[in-house]
C-alpha positions as CSV (number, residue, x, y, z in Angstrom):
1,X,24.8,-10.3,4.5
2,X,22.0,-8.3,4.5
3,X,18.6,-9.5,5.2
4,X,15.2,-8.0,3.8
5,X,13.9,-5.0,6.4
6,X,10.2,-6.1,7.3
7,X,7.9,-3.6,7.8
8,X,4.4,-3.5,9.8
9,X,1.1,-2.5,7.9
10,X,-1.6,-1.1,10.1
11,X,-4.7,-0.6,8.1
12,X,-7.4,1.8,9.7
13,X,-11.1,0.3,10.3
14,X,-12.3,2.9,8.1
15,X,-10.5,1.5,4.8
16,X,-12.5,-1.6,5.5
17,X,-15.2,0.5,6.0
18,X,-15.0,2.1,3.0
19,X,-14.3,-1.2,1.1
20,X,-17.2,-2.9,2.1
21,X,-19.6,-0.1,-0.2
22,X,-17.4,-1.1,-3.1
23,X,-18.0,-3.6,-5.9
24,X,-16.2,-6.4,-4.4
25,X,-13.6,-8.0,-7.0
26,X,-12.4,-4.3,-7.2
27,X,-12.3,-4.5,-3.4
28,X,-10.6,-7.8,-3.5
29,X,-7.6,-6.2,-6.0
30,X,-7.3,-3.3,-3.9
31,X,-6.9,-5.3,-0.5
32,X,-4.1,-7.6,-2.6
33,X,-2.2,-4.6,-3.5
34,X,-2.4,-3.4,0.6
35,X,-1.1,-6.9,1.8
36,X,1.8,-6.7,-0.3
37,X,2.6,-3.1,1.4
38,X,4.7,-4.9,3.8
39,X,7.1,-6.9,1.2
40,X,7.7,-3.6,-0.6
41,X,6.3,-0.4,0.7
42,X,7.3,1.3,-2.7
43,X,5.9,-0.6,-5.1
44,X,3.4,0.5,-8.1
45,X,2.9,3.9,-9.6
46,X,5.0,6.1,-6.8
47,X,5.5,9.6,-7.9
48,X,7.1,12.5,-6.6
49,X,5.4,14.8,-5.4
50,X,4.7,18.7,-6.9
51,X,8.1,20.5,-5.8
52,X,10.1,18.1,-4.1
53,X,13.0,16.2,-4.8
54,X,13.7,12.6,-5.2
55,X,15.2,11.6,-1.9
56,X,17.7,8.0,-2.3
């Protein structure tokens, strides 16, 4: 049985920072999208990036 790796989000002081000077329902959204970095680090739009291969 495998069971679900958890992973540990540390978010820097200055993202909060930087969130405050934003309108804040588009602050809300983007603080929703970083709590759920822990569930599943790879979700959303990921893309490789220029010149390197897809690792699996």
């Amino acid at each position: 049985m495998n069971s679900p790796k958890s992973w540990g989000l540390q978010i820097d002081p200055g993202v909060l920072k930087t969130l405050k000077k934003i309108p804040r329902q588009n602050a809300e959204v983007i603080l929703n999208v970083i709590r759920l970095l822990p569930l599943n680090p790879y979700f959303g739009d990921i893309q490789n990036m220029k010149n390197e291969r897809r690792r699996r």
